[in-house]
N, C-alpha and C positions, 0 to 999 in steps of 0.2 A: 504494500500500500504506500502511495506517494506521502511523507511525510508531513506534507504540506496541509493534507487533506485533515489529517488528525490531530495537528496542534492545534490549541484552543487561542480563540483571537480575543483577547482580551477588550479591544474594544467595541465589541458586538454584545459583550455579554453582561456589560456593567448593572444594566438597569435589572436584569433579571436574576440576579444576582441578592435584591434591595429584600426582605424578606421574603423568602422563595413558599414558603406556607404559604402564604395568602396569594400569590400569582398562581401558586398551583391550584390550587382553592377555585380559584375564578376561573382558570381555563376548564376545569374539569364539569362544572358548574354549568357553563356558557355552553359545552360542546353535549352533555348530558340534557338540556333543554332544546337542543337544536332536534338531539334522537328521537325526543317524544314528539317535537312537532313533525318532521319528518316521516314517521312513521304514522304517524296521524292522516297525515297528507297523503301519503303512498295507498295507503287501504281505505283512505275517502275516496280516491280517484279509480279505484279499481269497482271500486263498490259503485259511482255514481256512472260507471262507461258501460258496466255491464248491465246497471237499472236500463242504462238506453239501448239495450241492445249489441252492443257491441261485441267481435267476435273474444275471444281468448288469444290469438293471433294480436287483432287489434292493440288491444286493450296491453299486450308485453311491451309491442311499441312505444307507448309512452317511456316506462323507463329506461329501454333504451335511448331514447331521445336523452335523456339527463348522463345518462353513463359515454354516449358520443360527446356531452357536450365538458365533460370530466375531460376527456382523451383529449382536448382542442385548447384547455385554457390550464391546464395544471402544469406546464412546462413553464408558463409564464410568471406565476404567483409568486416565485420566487424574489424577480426582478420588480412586481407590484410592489410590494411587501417593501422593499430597500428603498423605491421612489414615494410611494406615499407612509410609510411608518407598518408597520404590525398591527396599531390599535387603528389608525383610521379606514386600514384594509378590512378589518373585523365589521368597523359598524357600517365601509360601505358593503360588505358580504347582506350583513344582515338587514338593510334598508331595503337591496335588490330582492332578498327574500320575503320578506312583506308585500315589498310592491308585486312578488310573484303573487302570491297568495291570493292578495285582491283580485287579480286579474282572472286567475282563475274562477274566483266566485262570482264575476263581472260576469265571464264570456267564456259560457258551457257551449263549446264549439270543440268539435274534436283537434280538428286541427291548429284551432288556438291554444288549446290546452301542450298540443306538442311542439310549437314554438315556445310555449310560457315555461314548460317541461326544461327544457335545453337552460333558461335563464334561472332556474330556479336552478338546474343542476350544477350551474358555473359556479353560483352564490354558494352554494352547499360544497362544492369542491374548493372554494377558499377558505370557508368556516374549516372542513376538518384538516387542509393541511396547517392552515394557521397553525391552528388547536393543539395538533400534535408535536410541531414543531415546537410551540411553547413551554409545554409539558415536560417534551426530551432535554430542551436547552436547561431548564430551571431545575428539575429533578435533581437531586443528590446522586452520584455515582453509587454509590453504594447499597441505595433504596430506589434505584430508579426501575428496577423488575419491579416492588411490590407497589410503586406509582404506578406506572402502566398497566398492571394488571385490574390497579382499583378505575383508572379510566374505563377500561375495557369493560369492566363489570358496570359500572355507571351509566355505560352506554348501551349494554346491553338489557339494563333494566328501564331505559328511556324507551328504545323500543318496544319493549313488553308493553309500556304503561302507555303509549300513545293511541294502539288501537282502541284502549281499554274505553278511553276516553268518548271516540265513538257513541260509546252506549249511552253515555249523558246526556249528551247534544244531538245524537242522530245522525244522520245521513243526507237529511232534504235539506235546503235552504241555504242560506250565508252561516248560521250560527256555528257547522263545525269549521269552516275558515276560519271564522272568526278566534276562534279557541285555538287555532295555528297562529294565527297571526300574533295575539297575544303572548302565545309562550316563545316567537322571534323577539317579541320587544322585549319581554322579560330576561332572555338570554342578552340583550345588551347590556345588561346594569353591573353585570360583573365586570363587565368590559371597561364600562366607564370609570368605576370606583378603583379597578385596579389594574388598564390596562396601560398605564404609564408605567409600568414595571415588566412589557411585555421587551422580549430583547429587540435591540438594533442594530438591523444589519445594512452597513457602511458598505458592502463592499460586495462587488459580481461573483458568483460561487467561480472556482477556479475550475469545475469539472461539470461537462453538461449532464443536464438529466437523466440521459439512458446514461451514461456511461456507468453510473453505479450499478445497472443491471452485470456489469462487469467485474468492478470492484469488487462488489458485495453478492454475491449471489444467493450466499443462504440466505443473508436477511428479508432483501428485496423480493428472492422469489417466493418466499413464504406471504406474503401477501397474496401474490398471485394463486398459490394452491387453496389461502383459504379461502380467498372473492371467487372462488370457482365452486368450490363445498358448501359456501354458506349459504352462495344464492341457490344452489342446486337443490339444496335439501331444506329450503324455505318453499322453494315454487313444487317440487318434484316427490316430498315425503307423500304429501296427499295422495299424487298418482298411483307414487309405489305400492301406499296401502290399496287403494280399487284394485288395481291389478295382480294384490295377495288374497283377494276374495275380502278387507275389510272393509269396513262402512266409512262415509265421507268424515263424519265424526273421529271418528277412529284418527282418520288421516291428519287433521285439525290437532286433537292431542298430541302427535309426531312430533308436527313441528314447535309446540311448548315445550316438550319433552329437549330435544334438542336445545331450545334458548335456553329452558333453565340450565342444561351444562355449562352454558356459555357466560352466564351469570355467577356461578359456583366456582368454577375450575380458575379464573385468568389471574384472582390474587392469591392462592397454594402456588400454582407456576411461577407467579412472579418473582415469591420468596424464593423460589428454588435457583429463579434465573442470577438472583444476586449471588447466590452462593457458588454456583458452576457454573463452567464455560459457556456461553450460551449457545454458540455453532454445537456441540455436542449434544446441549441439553434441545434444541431446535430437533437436531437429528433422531434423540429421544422418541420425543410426537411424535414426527412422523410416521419412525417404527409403529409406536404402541397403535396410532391411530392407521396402521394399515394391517397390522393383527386385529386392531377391534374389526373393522372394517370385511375380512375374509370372518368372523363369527357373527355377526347381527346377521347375514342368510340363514349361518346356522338356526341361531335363536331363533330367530321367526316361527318356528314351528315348537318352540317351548310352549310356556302358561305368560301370558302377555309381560306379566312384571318382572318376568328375564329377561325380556326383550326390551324393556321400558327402559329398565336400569340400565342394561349395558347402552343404550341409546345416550342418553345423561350425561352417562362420562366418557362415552365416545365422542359425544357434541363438544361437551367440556376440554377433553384433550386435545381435538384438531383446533378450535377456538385460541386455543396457547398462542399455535402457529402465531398470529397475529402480534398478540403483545409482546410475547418474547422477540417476534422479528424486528418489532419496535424499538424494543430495548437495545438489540444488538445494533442499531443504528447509530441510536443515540451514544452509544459506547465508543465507536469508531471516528463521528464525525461530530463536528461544532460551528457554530456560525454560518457562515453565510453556504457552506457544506452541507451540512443539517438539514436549512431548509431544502435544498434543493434535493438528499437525500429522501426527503419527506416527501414531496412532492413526487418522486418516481414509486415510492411507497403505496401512495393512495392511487396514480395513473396505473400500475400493474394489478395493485387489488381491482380498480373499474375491468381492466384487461379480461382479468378471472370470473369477475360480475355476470360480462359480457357472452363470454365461450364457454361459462362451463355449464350451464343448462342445455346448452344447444349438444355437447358434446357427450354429458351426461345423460339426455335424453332420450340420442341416439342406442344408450343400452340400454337403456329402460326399454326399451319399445322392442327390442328381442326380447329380455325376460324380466323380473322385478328383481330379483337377484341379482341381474350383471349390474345396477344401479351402485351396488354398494363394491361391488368385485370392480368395475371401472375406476371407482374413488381410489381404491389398494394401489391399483397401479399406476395413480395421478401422487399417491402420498411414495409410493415405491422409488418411482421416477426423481421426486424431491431427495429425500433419505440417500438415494444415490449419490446426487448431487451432491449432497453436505460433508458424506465419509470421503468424497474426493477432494475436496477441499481442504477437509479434516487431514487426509491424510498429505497431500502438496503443501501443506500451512508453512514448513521448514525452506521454502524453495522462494 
């Protein structure tokens, strides 16, 4: 690794530096407010396209549109970020996302909504690389796995709670925008109160964006294998259950079953990631999570709550992937690195977003079983990766 890339620049880092508890505080805060409106959002709009008729096809299209529009502005954020500040970039993230909001509630037009889609998705791919960036910079080395893990878990539990919300406000009318839009403003105030402590970065990253797909592979690609598993087995558990002869219901519980791992598992890993190597302990997951992965077929045909269970902490272990790849970022690089680090981070998870339904789908559709057997050899492929690494690390 270029030396350059690793020493820490000390004058990027000054402000974030100023009480780092309360900067973490606020990012974690800001970016956990953003998950529940987001998630709110995502299953309003799924919900209001297929009231209208619209196909399943259709209706994927939209977030596609926001994961294209991830791929188009996250190389740049970086460079945003150093010309307008970190806090000004945040609150113009989260004014674009409001103004999204509204517009949707304005103008139920399909193809309004997937132009609105794309802007909304730019705003949301500055909010989390910001976010993360802030997190990694400020974090203590030493605690910074069981930071990352306690985001991960925060974030994870914002999505649980946004569809929740749903049930409150309903479905018809302005009123569940409305309850998005709100909890965008409300995600400002951490910003405002403590984002003059968010770091500044002086100066153009020395390494472009892909190129840490180089540098870094296990961290980086671990993004990508989760944004492939996580969207997979959000949109695809349902099918799998139909297709094992269980009810729609059934399929619905799946994918809870799953988030709760993802909520449980990210701050045990994190502690762990502090303690050990984290290329090693990455390369871990992946293993365990492609042994889970060849038994959840098995289990299938257990008494459900072997299957349930092993589901939980299979979700919960592959979910690691994520935080620890975070972690290992934040360990390697600093400043104006970091972000840009960051930023290939969240464009490879959109990457895995993107293809691994489509790819994963494709087994599903021979049998319900290759669904989890395709995952083994998406985590296999990874795991690979990492022992080569592991073992050229001397070179």
């Amino acid at each position: 690794m270029d030396p350059r890339i690793s020493k820490q620049d000390t004058s990027e880092t000054g402000s974030a530096q100023d009480r780092p508890g309360m900067a973490l505080a606020a990012a974690i805060a800001t970016v956990s407010l953003v998950g529940v409106g987001l998630s709110l959002t995502m299953a309003l709009l799924a919900v209001r396209l297929a009231q209208d008729g619209y196909s399943a096809r259709a209706i994927g299209l939209n977030p596609a549109a926001g994961g294209l529009a991830t791929l188009a502005i996250v190389a740049f954020v970086p460079n945003l970020a150093r010309r307008l500040g970190v806090q000004n970039l945040l609150f113009a993230a989260l004014l674009t996302a409001v103004v999204s909001l509204a517009a949707f509630a304005l103008y139920e037009n399909y193809w309004a909504w997937l132009v609105v889609r794309g802007l909304f998705g730019i705003a949301l791919t500055i909010l989390f690389v910001l976010s993360e960036f802030w997190i990694n910079m400020v974090a203590p080395p030493k605690r910074r796995g069981i930071i990352l893990g306690l985001y991960t878990t925060s974030l994870a539990a914002g999505f649980a709670i946004g569809p929740a919300i749903l049930a409150l406000t309903g479905t018809a009318g302005a009123l569940p925008f409305i309850a998005a839009i709100v909890l965008f403003l409300v995600a400002g105030v951490p910003v405002a109160l403590v984002g003059g402590r968010a770091p500044v970065l002086e100066r153009r990253p020395r390494t472009s964006t892909i190129s840490f797909l180089t540098i870094a592979p296990v961290a980086t690609l671990a993004a990508l294998v989760y944004g492939a598993i996580e969207t997979a087995a959000m949109g695809l558990l349902p099918v799998f259950a139909l297709h094992s002869g269980m009810s729609a219901e059934t399929g619905a519980i799946l994918v809870s079953l799953f988030a709760l791992g993802n909520v449980i598992f990210p701050i045990p890993l994190g502690i762990l990631s502090d303690r050990l190597d984290r290329r090693r302990l990455l390369r871990a997951i992946a293993t365990v999570g492609f042994l889970g992965a060849l038994l959840l077929p098995w289990a299938e045909h257990m008494p459900f709550g072997v299957f349930a269970s092993l589901l939980v902490v299979w979700g919960g272990v592959v979910g690691g992937l994520y935080a620890v790849g975070l972690a290992y970022l934040g360990s390697r690089f600093q400043g104006a690195e970091l972000a840009a680090a960051n930023a290939t981070y969240i464009m490879l998870y959109s990457v895995g977003m993107l293809i691994g339904p489509a790819f994963l789908g494709f087994w599903l559709d021979l049998a319900p079983s290759d669904l989890f057997l395709a995952i083994a050899a998406l985590l296999a492929v990874y795991a690979g990766i990492a022992s080569w690494r592991i073992a050229t690390a001397h070179s």
